[in-house]
N, C-alpha and C positions, 0 to 999 in steps of 0.2 A: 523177772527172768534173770537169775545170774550170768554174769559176763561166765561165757565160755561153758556153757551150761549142753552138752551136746546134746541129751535129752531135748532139753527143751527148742533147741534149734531145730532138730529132728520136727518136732512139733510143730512146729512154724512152719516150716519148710509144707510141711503135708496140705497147708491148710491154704497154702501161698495162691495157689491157681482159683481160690472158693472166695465168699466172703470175708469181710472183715472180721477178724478173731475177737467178736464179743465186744467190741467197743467204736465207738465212733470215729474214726482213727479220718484225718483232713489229705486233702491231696497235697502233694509232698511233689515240690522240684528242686531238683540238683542242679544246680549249675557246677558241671567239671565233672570228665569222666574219667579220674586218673585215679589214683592211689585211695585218696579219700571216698571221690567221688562217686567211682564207680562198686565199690563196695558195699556206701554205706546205700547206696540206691539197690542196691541185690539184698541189701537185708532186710528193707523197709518195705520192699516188696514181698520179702518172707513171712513177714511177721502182720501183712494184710491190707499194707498203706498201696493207695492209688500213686503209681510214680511214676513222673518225664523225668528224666535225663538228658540233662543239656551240652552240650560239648560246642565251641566254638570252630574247628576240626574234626572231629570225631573222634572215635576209643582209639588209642594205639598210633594218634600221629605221630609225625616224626618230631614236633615241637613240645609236644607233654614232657615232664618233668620223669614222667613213667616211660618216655617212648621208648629207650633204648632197649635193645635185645633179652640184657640179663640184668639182674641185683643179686645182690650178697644178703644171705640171711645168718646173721648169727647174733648172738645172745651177750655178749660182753659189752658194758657197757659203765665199765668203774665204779663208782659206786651206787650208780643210779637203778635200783632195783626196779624200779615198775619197767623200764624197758626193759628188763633182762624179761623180767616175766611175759610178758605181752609178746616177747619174742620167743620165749619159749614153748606158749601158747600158741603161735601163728604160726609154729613150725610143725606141729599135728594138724592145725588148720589145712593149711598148704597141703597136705598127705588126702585128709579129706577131701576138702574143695577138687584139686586132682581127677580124684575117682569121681566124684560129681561130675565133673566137666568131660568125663572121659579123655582129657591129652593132655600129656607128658606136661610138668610143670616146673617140680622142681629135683632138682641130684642134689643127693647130702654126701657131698666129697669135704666134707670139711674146711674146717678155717685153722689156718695156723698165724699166730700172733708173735713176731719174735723181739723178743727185746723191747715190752712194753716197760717204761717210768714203774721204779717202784712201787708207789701208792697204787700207779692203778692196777698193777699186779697184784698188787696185796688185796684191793679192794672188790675184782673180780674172782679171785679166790675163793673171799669171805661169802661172797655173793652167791657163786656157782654152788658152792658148798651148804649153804643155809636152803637154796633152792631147789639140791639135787640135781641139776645141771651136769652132764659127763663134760671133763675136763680134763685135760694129761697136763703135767712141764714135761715137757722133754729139753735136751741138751739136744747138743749140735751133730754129735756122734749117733744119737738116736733117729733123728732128723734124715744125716747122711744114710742110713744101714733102712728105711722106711722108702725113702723118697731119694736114691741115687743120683737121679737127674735132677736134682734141687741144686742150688746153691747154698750156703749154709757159712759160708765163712766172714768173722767177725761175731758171732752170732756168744750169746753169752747163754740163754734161754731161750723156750718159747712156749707160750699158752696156746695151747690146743684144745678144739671144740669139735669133737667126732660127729655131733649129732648139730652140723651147723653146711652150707655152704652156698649153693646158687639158685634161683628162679627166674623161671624167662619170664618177662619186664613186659614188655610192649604185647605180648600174646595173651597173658593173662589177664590183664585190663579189656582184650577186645571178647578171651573168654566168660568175665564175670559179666560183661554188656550184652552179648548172647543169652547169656540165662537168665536173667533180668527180662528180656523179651519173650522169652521161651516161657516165662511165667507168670507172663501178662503184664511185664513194666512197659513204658515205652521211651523210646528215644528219637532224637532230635541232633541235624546239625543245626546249632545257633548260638549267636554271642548273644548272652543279656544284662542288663543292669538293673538294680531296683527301679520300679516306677512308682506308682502312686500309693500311700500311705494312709492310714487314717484311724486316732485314736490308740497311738502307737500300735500299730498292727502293720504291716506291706498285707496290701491287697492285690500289684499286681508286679507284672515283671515288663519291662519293654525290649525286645529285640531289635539286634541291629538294621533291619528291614524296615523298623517303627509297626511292627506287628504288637500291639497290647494284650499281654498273657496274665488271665486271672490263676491268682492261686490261693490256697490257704496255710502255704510253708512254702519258704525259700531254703534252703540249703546252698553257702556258697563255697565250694570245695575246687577253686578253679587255680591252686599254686600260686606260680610267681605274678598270673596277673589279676592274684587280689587287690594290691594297692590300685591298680586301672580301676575296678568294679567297684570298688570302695573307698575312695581316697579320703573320706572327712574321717576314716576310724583306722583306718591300716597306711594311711602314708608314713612313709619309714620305722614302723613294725617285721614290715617282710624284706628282707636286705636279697635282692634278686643277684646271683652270679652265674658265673659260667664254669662249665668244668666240663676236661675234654680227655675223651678216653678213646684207644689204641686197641684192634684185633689184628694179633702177628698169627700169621698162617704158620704151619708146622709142615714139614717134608711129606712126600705123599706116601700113606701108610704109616707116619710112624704118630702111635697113639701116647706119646710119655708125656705128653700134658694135657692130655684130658682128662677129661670130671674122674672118670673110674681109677686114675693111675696117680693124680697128682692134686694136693689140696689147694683151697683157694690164701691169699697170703695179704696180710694186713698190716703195714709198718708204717711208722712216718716220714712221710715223704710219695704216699700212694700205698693199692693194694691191686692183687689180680685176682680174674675168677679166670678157672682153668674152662677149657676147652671144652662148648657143650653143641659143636659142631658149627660153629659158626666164626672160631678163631678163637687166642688165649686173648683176654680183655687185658686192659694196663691202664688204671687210670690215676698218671703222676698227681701229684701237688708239690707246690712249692713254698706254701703255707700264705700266700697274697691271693684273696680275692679278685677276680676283674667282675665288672660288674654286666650284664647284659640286658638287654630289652628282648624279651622275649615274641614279637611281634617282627619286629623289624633286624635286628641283629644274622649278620650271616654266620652259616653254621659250619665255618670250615676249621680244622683245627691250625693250628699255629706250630711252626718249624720248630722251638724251643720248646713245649710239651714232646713233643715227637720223640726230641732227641734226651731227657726225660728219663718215656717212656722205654728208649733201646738201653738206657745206663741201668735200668729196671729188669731189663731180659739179662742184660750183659751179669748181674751179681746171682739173680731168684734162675734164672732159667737160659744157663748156658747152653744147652742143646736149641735155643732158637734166634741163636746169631746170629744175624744174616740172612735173617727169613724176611719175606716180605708182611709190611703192611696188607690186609683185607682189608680191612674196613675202618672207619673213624665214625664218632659221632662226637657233637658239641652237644649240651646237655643244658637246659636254664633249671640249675637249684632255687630254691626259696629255704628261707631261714630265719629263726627268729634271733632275739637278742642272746637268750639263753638256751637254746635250741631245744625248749621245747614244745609241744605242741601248742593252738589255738583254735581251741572247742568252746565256742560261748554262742551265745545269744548276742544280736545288735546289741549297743545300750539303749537306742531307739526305738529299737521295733522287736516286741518279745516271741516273734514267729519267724524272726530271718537268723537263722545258724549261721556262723562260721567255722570251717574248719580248715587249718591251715597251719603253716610255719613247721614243713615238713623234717626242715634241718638232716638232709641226707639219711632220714631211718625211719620215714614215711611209709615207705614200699613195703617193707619186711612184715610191717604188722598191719598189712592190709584187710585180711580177711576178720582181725579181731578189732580194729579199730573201726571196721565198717560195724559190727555189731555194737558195739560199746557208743558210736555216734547215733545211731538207730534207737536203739536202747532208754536212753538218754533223750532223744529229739518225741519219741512218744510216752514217757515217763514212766517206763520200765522200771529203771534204774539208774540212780543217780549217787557213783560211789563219789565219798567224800575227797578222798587224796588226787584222784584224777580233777578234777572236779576244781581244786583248789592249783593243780598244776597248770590247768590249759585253760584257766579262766582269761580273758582280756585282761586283766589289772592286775596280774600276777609279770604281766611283759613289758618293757619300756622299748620306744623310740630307739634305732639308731642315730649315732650322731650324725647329723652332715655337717 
């Protein structure tokens, strides 16, 4: 089955609720119901595998890597084309999946990019253009005469993605875990670790309760607390941080930064996604990692992101000066060295999956990366370039 193959997904899909489609296909558990997790559990169920869904929390906590409200979808990605594609792919997905799911998912208000480094202008240029990808430059004056209540000053250029902008985050995770049940997956709260092995195989999983789960595939898709679950293959592969993001409420009735009026904004030093009824998001950086324990760490934000995030309203979006804070959330990223993906097999055990090393652009390509982990985990398909990107040996160690 070709990745992104709608046909053939179509296919699948029909046959999801029946038998197995023609082959002997093993019971299949996921541990992790987030970005990866939940996905590639909705596909594997598509395509006629027996599948638990494991979550230590459940779909859509507030601690997942996925929990927050929204994520940014867009396609730019310098010169690294398979994300562009995959994202370009995920963003018809998303249009689909949507209408499957029946509720609102994602608004394409666009992404506007100003004043990216040469190269990688040039290189997403090259990119968008080879891909067919919609893309404008616009200037500052085009920018001002489009988006009025923008800010725009300083601004030299800016790459613009029409057919790019926001998806809600934590609902879509609890929608694709819905439909996964709704088609005969099952789910589960539970922490688990490998248990007992044999002949390089995992034969079973153990829960935190000391409950012993037989299985014939593992899949561990569980973010920042890979290295917990796995510490003898992923200690200091997954670099666990924190990243903490800002909803400034807007005056009541006035709609000039929401998704339909005003794009979402990507520069360094942070980006915002516009207003999709829950406040305009702001989520500064200051280019220093801190690092978080995803278990234990409290999840309050800090007075210096904060004020950040106001110097962030104060340039992109003067009309919300003075507006209060709604909401905050703290966020546990996971990341790898080179921030790409981590799709392999144990080196131990040729039935236990890893997928992981989300590196902030996990979310986006949810609906194609669950298929393409699915794909792959039943030997559908196994493209060579991915294949050779997200291998284990293709990643090194962080230093400590």
């Amino acid at each position: 089955m070709a990745l992104g193959s709608t046909a053939a997904t179509t296919a699948a899909v029909a046959q999801a609720s029946g038998p197995a489609i023609g082959r002997d296909l093993p019971d299949i558990t996921v541990v992790g119901a987030g970005a990866f997790g939940a996905w590639t559990a909705l596909c594997l169920r598509e395509r006629g595998a027996r599948v638990l869904l494991l979550d230590s929390y459940g779909a859509g906590n507030a601690r997942q890597t996925s929990g927050d409200e929204t994520r940014q979808i867009r396609a730019a990605y310098a010169d690294r084309e398979i994300y562009s594609r995959w994202a370009d792919r995920a963003f018809r997905r998303w249009h689909e999946r949507q209408d499957e799911f029946k509720r609102r998912l994602i608004f394409a208000n666009g992404v506007l990019s100003p004043n990216e480094p040469s190269a990688q202008f040039e290189a997403e240029t090259r990119v968008f253009s080879k891909l067919n990808i919609p893309f404008e430059v616009l200037a500052p004056d085009e920018c001002r005469k489009r988006w009025p209540q923008g800010g725009f000053d300083g601004d030299e250029r800016a790459f613009y993605e029409p057919r790019a902008g926001t998806v809600k985050a934590r609902e879509s995770i609890i929608a694709a875990t819905e439909m996964l049940v709704a088609k005969g997956g099952k789910t589960r709260i539970a922490m688990a670790v490998p248990g007992e092995s044999a002949g390089g195989r995992l034969t079973t999983l153990k829960l935190a309760d000391g409950t012993i789960l037989p299985t014939g595939m593992a899949i561990f898709a569980c973010g920042p607390w890979l290295p917990t679950v796995l510490p003898g293959v992923l200690t200091n592969f997954i670099r666990r941080t924190r990243s903490e993001v800002f909803y400034i409420g807007s005056p009541p009735g006035d709609l000039s930064y929401h998704w339909e009026r005003f794009p979402n904004i990507w520069q360094r030093g942070g980006y915002s996604l516009s207003d999709v009824d829950y406040g305009f998001k702001i989520a500064p950086s200051f280019g220093t990692s801190l690092p978080i324990d995803p278990d234990r760490d409290e999840r309050i934000v800090s007075p210096i992101m904060e004020d950040m995030a106001r110097r962030f309203v104060a340039h992109r979006t003067p009309g919300l000066v003075g507006q209060p804070v709604v909401a905050s959330r703290v966020c546990s990223l996971e990341n790898s060295d080179n921030e790409h993906f981590i799709i392999d097999t144990h080196p131990e055990c040729g039935n236990l999956w890893i997928a992981g090393g989300g590196s902030g652009h996990a979310f986006k390509m949810g609906p194609v990366s669950g298929e393409y982990i699915a794909d792959r985990v039943l030997g559908i398909a196994d493209p060579a370039e991915e294949k050779a990107l997200f291998a284990l040996s293709a990643h090194k160690p962080f230093h400590v």
